[in-house]
C-alpha positions in Angstrom: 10.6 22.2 18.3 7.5 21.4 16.9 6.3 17.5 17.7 5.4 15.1 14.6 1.6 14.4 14.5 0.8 10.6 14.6 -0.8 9.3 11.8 -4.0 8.2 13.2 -5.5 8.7 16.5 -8.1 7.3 17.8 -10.3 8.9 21.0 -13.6 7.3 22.6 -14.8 5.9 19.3 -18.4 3.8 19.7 -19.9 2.5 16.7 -23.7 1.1 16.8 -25.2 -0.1 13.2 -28.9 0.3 13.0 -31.5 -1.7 14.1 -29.0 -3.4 16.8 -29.4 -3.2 20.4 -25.9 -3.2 21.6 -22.6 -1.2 20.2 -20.1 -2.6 18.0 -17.4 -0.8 19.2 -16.8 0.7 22.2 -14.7 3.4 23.9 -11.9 2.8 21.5 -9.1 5.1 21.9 -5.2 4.5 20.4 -2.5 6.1 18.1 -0.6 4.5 15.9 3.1 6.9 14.6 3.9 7.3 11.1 5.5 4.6 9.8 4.3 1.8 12.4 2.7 -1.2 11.3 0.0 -1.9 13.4 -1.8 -5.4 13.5 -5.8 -5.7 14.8 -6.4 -9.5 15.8 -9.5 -10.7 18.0 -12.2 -13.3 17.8 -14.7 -13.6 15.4 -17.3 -10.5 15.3 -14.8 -8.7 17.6 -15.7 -5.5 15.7 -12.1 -5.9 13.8 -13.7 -4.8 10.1 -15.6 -1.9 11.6 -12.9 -0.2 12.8 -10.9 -0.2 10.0 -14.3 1.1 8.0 -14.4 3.7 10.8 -10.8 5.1 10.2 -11.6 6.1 6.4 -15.0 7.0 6.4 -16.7 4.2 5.2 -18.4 4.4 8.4 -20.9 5.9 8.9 -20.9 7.9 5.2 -21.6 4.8 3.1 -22.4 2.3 5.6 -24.9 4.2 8.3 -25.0 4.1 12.0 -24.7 5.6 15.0 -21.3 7.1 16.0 -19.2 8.7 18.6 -15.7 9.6 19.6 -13.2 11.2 17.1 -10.8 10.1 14.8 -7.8 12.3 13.1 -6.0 10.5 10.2 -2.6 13.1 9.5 -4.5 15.7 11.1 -7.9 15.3 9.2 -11.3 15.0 11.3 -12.9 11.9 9.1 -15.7 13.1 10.4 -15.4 16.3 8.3 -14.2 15.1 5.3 -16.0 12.7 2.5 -14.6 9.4 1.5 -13.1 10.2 -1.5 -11.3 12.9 0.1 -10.0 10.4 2.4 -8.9 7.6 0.0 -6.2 9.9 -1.1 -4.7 9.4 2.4 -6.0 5.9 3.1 -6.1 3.1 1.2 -8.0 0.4 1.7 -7.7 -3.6 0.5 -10.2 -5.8 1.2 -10.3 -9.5 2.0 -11.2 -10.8 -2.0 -9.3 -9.0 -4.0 -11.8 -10.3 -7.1 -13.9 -7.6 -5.7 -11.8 -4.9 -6.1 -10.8 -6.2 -9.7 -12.7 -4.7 -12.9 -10.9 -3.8 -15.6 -9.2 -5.9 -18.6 -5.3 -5.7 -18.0 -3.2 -5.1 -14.9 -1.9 -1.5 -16.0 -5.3 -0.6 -16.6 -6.6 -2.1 -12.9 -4.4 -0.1 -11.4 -4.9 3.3 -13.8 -8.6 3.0 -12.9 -7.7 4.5 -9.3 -5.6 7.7 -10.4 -7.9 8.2 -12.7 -10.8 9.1 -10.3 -8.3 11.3 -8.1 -7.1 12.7 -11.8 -3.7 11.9 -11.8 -2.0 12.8 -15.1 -1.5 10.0 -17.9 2.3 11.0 -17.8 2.3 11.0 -13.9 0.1 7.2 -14.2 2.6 5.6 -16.6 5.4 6.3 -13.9 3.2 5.2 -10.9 2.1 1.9 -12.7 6.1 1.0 -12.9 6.7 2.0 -9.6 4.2 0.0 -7.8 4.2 -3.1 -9.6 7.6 -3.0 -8.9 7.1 -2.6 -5.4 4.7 -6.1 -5.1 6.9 -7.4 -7.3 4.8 -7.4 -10.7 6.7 -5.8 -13.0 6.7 -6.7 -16.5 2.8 -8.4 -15.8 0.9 -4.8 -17.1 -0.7 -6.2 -20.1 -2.1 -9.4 -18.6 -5.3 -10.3 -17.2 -6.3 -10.1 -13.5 -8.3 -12.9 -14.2 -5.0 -14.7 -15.3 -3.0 -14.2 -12.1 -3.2 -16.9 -9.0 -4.8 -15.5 -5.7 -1.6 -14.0 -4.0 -0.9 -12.3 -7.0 -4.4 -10.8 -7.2 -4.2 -9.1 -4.0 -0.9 -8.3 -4.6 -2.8 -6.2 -7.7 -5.0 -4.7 -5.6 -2.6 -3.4 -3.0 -0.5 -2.2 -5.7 -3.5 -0.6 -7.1 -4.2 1.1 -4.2 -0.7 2.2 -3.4 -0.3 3.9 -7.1 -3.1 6.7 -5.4 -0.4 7.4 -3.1 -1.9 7.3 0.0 0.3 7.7 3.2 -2.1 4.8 5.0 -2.5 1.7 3.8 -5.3 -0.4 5.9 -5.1 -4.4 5.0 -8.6 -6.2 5.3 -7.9 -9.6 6.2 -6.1 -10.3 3.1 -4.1 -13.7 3.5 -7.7 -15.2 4.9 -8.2 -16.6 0.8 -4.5 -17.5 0.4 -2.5 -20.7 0.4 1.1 -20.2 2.6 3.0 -19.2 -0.5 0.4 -16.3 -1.4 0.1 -15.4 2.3 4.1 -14.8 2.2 3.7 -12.7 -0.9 1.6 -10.8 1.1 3.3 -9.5 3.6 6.5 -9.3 2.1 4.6 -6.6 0.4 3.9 -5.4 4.2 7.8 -5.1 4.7 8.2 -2.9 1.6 5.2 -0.2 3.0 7.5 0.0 6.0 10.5 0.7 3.8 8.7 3.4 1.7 8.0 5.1 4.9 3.7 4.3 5.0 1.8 3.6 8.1 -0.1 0.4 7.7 -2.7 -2.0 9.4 -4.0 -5.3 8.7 -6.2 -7.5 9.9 -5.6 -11.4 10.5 -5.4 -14.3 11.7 -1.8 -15.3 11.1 -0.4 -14.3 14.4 3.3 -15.6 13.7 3.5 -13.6 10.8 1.6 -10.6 12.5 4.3 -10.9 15.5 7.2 -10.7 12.9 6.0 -7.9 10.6 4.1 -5.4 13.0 5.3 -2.9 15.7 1.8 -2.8 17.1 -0.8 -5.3 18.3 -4.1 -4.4 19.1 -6.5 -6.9 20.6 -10.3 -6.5 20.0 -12.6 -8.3 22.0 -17.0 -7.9 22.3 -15.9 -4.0 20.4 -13.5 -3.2 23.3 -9.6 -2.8 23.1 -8.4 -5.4 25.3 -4.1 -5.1 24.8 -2.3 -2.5 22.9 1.4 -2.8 22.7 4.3 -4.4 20.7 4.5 -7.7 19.6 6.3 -9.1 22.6 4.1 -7.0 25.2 1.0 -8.8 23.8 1.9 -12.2 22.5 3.5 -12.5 26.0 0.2 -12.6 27.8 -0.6 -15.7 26.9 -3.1 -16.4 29.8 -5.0 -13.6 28.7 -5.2 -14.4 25.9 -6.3 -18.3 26.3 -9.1 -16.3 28.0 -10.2 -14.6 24.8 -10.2 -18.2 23.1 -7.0 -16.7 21.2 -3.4 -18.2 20.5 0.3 -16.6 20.8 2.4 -17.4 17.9 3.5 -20.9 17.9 7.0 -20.6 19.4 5.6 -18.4 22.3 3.3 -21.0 23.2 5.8 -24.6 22.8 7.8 -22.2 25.6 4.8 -21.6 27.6 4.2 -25.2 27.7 7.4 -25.8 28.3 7.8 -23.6 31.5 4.3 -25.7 32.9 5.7 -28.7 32.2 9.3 -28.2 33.7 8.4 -25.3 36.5 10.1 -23.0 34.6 10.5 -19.6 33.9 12.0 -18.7 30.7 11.4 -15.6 28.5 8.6 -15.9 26.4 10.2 -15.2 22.5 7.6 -14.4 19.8 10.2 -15.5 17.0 12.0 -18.5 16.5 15.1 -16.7 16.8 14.6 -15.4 19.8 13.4 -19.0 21.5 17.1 -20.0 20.0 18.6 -17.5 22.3 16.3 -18.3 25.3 17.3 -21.7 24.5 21.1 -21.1 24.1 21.1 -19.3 27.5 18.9 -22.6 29.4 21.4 -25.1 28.4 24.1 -23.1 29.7 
């Protein structure tokens, strides 16, 4: 019986851009399974961004470096293979989705992307549908990008990218421009990769929301891998990560504080239903 491959895995990778004198990144090694969701939190210049460059080639091909350690993406060496190759297996949506945005209308936005990987017109017409559906923007395909509010631009370009099809999507900070309502847009877009059966990442700050959507947390601190586990292993060490100058989502910490201030010891939930529960069982 022959053992899925994950989808990416990760082994000793260092990272070092040029004319620096100390590494980026630093003996990172992780895998994340098809259809996980992982999320990549950590401080300010944790070397959060350069990883996720790393894992479709961006690094070192277009921006140079020096760089070690080995990274298989559905059983493809990056380090063999260009970047277009790779974009039909990773997508990647950056923190301003402006940016990413050139083109007049929406259906033509998101065209512009199958039509460097040479999808057929037939084939683009049913693609456009289907993901605009999916980020729930059907029925926008002859407006302007320029026309849509901030979560809905993003929402283009993720639905851009996910019209190439790739089996990876990899999520740059994307709710950092976005009021709550956008940032919600957002991620419910996140639920519906995991429904289509993609592997995703993302990068942010919004730790609740990162608790409630992911399967995987990885913590980056200084370019080294500090936790790696599920929401609940991570979020759960708060100490560790007040030490890092980094928060657990909000119910996780109100219990924390709570078990200080009343020598307690209650589980520490990362959801709100789950503190209900903890709750339920402490006033029994």
């Amino acid at each position: 019986m022959s053992v899925e491959k994950p989808a990416i895995a990760v082994k000793g990778l260092a990272f070092q851009y040029p004319d620096t004198e100390e590494k980026v990144l630093k003996n990172i090694n992780f895998t994340l399974n098809n259809g996980e969701i992982l999320g990549i939190i950590g401080p300010t210049g944790a070397g959060k961004s350069t990883l996720a460059m790393c894992l479709n080639g961006l690094i070192p091909q277009i921006i140079p470096g020096e760089i070690e350690g080995e990274i298989i993406v559905k059983g493809i060496d990056v380090s063999q293979s260009t970047v277009s190759d790779m974009s039909e297996h990773v997508g990647f949506v950056f923190q301003e989705p402006e940016n990413q945005l050139s083109q007049m209308t929406i259906e033509e936005e998101i065209a512009f992307g199958m039509g460097n990987l040479g999808v057929p017109r037939e084939e683009m017409e049913d693609r456009i549908i289907d993901a605009l559906r999916q980020v729930g923007l059907s029925g926008f395909e002859k407006r302007s990008p320029l026309a849509l509010s901030g979560g809905q631009q993003q929402r283009l370009a993720i639905a851009a990218v996910m019209a190439m099809r790739p089996t990876i999507m990899i999520m740059d900070e994307p709710t950092s421009m976005l009021d709550p309502k956008g940032k919600n847009e957002v991620y419910g877009v996140l639920r519906n990769l995991k429904e289509y059966g993609m592997t995703g990442i993302i990068i942010d700050h919004e730790v609740e929301r990162i608790a409630t959507y992911c399967d995987k947390i990885l913590v980056l601190n200084e370019g080294e891998i500090q936790l790696f586990g599920t929401p609940e292993e991570v979020f759960t060490n708060i100490e560790f990560l007040h030490r890092l100058k980094l928060n657990g989502p909000q119910v996780t910490e109100f219990i924390y504080k709570y078990n200080q201030l009343f020598d307690r010891q209650l589980k520490l939930p990362t959801s709100l239903e789950e503190a209900v529960t903890v709750f339920e069982k402490e006033s029994i």
